[in-house]
ROLOVEX-943618 format. One line per field, with one value per residue: residue in one letter; x, y, z of N, C-alpha, C, O, CB in turn. Coordinates in Angstrom, 2 decimals. Glycine has a CB too. Layout:
N
r: a / ...
nx: X / ...
ny: Y / ...
nz: Z / ...
cax: X / ...
cay: Y / ...
caz: Z / ...
cx: X / ...
cy: Y / ...
cz: Z / ...
ox: X / ...
oy: Y / ...
oz: Z / ...
cbx: X / ...
cby: Y / ...
cbz: Z / ...
This chain:
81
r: x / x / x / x / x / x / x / x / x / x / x / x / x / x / x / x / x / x / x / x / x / x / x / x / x / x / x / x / x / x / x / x / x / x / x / x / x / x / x / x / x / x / x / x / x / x / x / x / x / x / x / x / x / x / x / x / x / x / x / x / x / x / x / x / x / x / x / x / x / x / x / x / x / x / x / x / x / x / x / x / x
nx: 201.94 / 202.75 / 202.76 / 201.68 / 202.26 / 200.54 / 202.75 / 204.14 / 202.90 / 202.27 / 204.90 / 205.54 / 203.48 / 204.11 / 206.66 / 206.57 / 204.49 / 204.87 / 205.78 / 203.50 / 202.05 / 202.73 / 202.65 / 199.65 / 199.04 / 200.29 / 198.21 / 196.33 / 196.42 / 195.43 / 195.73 / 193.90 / 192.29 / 194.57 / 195.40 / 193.37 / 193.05 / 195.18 / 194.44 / 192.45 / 193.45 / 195.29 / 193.49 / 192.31 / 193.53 / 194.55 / 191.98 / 192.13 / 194.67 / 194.83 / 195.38 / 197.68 / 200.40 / 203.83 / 205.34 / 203.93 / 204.16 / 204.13 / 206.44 / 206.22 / 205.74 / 204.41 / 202.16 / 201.34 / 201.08 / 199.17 / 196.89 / 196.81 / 196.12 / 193.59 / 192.22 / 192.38 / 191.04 / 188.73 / 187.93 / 188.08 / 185.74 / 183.85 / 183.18 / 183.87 / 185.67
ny: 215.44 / 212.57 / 211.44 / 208.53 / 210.07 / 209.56 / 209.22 / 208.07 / 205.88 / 204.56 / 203.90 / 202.16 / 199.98 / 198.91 / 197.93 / 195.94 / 194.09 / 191.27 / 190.14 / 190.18 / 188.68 / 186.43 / 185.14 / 185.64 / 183.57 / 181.41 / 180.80 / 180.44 / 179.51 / 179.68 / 181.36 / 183.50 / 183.90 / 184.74 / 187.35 / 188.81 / 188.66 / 190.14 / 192.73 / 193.40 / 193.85 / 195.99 / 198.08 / 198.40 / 199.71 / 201.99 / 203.25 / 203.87 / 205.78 / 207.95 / 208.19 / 206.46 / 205.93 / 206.36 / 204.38 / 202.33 / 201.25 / 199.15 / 197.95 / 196.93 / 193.72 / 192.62 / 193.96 / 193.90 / 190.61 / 190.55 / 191.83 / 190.56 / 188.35 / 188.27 / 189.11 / 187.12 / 184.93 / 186.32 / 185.65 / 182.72 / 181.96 / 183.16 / 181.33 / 180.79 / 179.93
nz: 141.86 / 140.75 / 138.03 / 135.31 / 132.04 / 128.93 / 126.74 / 128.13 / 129.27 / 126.97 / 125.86 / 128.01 / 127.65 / 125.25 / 125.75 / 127.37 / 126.40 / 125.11 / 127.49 / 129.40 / 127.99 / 127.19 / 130.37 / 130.18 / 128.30 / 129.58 / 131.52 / 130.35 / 128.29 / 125.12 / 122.01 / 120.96 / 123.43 / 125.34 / 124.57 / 124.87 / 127.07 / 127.81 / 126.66 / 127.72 / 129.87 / 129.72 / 128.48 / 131.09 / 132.80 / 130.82 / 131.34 / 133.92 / 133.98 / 135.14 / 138.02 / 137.90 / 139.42 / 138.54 / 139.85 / 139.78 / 137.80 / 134.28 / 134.59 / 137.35 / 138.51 / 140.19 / 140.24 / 137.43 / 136.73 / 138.78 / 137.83 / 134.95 / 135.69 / 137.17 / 134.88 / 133.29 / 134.41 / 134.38 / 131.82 / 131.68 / 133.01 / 131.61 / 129.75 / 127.29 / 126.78
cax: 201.81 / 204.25 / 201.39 / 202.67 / 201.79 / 199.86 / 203.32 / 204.99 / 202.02 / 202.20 / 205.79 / 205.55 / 203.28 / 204.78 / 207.94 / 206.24 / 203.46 / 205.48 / 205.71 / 202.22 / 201.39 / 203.57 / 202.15 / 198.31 / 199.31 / 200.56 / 197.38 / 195.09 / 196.73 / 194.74 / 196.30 / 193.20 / 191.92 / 195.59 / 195.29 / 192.10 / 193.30 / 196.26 / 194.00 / 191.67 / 194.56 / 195.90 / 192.59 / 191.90 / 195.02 / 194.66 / 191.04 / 192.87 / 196.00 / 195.29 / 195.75 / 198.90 / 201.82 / 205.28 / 206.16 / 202.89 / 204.18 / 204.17 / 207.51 / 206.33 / 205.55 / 203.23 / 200.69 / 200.83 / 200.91 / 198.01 / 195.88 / 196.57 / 195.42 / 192.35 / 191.76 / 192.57 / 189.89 / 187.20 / 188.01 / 187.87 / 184.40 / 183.25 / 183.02 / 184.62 / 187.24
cay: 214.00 / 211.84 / 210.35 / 208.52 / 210.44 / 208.93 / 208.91 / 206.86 / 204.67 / 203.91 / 202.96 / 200.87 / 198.70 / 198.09 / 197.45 / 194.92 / 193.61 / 190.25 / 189.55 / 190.36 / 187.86 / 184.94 / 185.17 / 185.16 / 182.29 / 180.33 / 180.31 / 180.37 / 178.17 / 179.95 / 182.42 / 184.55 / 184.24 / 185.50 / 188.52 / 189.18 / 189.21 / 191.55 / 193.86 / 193.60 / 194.55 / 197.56 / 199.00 / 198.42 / 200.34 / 203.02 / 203.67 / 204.82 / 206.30 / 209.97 / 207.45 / 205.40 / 207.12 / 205.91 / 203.52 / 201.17 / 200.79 / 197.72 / 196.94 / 196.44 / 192.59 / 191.96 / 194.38 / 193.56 / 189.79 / 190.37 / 192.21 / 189.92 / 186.46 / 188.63 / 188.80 / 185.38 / 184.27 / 186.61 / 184.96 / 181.61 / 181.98 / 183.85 / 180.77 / 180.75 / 178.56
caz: 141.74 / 139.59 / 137.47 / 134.20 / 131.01 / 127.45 / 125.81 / 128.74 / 129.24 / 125.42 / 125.42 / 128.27 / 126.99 / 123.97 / 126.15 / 128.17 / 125.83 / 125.04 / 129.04 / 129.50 / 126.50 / 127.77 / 131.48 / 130.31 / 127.35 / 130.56 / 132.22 / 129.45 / 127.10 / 124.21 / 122.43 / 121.16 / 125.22 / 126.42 / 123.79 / 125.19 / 128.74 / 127.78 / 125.80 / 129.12 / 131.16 / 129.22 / 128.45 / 132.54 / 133.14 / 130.37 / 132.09 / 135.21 / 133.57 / 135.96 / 139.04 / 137.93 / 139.03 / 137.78 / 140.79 / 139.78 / 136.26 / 134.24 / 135.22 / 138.60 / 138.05 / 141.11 / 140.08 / 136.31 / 137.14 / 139.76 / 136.94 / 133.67 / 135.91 / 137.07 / 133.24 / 132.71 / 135.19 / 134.25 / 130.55 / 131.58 / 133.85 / 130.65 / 128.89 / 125.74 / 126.52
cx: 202.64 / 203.24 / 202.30 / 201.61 / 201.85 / 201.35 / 203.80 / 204.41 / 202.03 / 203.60 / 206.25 / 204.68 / 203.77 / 206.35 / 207.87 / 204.92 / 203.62 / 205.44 / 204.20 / 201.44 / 201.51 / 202.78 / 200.52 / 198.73 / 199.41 / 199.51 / 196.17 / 195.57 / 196.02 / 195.32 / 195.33 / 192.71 / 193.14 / 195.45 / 194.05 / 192.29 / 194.25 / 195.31 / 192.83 / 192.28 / 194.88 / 194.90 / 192.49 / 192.59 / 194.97 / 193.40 / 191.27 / 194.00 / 195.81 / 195.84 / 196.91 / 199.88 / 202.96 / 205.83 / 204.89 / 202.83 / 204.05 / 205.48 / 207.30 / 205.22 / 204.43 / 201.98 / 200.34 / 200.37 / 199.23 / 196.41 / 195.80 / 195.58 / 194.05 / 191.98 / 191.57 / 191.27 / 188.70 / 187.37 / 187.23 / 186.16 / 183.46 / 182.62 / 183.21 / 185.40 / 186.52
cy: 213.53 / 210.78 / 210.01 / 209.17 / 209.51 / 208.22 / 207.75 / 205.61 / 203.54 / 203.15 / 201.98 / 199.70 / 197.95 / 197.25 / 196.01 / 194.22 / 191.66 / 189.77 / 189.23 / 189.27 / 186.48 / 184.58 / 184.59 / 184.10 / 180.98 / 179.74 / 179.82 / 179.39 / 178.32 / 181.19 / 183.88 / 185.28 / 185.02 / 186.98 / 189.55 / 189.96 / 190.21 / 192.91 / 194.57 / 194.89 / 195.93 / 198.28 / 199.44 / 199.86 / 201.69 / 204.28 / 204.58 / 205.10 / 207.36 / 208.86 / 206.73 / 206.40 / 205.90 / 204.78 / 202.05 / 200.73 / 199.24 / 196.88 / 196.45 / 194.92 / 192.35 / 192.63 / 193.92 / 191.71 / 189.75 / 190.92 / 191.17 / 188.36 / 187.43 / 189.11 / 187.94 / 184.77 / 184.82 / 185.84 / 183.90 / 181.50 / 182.49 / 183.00 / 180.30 / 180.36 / 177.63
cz: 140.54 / 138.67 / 136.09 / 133.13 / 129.84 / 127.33 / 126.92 / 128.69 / 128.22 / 125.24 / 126.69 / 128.37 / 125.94 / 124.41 / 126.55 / 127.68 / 125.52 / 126.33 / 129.58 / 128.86 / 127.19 / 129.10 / 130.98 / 128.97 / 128.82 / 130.97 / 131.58 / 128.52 / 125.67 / 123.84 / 122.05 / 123.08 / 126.10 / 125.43 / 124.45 / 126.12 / 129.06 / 127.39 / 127.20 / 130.15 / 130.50 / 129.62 / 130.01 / 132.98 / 132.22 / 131.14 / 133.71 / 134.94 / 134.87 / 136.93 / 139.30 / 138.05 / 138.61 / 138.75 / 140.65 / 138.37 / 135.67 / 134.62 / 136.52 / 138.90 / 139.00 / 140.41 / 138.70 / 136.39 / 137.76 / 138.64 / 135.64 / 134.25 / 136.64 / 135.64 / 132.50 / 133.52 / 134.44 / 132.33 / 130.59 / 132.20 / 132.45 / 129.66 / 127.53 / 125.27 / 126.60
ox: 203.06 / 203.15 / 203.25 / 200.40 / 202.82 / 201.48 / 203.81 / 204.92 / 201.90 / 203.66 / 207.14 / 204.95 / 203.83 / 206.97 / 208.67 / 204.22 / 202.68 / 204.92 / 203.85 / 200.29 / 200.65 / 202.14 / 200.13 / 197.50 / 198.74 / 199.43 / 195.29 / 194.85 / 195.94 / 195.53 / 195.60 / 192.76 / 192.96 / 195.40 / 193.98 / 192.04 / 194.30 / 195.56 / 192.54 / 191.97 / 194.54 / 194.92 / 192.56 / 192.03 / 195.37 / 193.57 / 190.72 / 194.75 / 196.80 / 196.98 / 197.27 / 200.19 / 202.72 / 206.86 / 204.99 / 201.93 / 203.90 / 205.61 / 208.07 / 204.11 / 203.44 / 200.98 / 199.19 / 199.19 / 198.31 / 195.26 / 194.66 / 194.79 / 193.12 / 190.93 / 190.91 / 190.54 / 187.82 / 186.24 / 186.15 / 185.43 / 182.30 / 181.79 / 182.58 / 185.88 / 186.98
oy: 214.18 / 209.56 / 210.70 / 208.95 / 208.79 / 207.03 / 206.57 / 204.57 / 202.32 / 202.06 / 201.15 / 198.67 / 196.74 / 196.39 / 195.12 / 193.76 / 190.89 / 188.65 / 188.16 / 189.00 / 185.70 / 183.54 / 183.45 / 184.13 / 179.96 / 178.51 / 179.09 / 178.48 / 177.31 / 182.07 / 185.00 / 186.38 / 185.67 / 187.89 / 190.78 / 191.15 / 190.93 / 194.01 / 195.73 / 195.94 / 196.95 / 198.99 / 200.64 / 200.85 / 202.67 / 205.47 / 205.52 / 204.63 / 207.51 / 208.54 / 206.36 / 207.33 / 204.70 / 204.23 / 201.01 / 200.11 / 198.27 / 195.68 / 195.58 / 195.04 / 191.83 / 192.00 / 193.53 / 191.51 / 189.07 / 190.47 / 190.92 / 187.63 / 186.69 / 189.74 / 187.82 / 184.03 / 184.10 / 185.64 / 183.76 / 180.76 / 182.08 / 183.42 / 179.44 / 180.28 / 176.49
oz: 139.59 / 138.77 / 135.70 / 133.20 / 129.63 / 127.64 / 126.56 / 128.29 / 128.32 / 124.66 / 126.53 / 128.98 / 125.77 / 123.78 / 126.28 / 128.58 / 125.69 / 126.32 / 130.09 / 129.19 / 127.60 / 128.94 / 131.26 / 128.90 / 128.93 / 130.97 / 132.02 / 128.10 / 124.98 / 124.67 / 122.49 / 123.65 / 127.12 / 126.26 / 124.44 / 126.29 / 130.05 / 127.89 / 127.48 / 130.72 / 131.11 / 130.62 / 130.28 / 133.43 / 132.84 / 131.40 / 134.28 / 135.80 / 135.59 / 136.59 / 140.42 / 137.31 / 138.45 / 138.36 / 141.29 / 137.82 / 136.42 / 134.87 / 136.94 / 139.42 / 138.50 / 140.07 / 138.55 / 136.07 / 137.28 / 138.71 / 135.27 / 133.64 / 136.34 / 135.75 / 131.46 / 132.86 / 133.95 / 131.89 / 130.01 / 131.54 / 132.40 / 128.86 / 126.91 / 124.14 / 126.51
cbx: 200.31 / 205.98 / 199.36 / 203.38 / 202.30 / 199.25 / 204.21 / 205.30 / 200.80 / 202.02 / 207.00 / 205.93 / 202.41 / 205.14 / 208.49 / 206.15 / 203.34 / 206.64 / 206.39 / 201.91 / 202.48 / 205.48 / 202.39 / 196.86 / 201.24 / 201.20 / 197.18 / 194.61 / 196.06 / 193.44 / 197.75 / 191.98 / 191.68 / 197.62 / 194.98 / 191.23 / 193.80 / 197.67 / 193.10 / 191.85 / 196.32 / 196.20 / 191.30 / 192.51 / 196.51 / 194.61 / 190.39 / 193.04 / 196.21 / 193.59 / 195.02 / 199.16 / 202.58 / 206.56 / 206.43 / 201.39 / 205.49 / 203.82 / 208.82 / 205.96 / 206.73 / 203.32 / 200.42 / 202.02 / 202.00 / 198.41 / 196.18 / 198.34 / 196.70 / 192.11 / 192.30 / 194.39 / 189.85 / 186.63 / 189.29 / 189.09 / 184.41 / 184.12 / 182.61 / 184.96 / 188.72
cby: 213.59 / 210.53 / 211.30 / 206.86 / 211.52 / 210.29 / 209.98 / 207.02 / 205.11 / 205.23 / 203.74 / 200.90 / 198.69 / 199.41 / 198.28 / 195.42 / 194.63 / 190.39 / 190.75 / 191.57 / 187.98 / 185.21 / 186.70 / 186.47 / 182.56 / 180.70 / 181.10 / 181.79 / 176.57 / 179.89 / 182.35 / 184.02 / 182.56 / 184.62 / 188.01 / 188.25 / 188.12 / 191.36 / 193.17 / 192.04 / 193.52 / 197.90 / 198.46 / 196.96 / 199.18 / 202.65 / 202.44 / 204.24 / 206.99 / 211.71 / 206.79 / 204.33 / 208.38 / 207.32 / 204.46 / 201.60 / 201.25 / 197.40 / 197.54 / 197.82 / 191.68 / 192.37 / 196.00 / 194.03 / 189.70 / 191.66 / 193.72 / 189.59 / 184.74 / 189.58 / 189.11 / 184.37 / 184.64 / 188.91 / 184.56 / 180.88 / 183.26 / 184.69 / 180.92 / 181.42 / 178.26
cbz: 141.57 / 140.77 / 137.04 / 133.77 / 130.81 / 125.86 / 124.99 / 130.14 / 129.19 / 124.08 / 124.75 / 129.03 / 126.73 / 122.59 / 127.27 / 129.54 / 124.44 / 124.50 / 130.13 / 129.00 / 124.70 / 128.25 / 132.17 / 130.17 / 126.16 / 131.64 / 133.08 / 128.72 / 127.74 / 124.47 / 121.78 / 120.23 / 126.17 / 126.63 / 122.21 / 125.49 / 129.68 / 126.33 / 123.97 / 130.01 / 131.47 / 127.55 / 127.76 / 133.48 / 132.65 / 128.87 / 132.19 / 136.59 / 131.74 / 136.84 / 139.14 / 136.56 / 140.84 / 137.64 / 142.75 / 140.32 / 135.77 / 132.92 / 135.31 / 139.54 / 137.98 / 142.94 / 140.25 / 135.17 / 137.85 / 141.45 / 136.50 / 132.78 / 137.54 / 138.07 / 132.52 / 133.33 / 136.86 / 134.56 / 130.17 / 132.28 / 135.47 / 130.08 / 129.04 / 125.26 / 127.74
């Protein structure tokens, strides 16, 4: 299996942490609440690192996209905005 390893995982978030940021800022308009929803998303994503192989990375915009605004929602429903 072509799973991505710690170190890759680690440098592509930091690659794509700024994109990630901008996207949930858009929807959230807050920028502790988009921090939140990134920190959501990673952790989500570090939680199933064995499962992620290399073709579901963060460069691959639908799925990161599709995970940061399900972070952004459960935010906003959360109340704290």
């Amino acid at each position: 299996m072509n799973t991505i390893k710690k170190e890759e995982f680690e440098r592509l978030v930091i690659e794509n942490q700024l994109s990630m940021y901008r996207l949930a800022m858009s929807i959230l308009k807050n920028s502790n609440d988009a921090e939140d929803a990134v920190s959501e998303t990673v952790l989500t994503a570090y939680e199933h690192l064995s499962s992620l192989k290399k073709s579901d990375s963060f460069k691959d915009d639908d799925n990161s996209c599709k995970c940061i605004k399900k972070n952004a929602a459960k935010e906003e429903k959360s109340g704290f905005i």
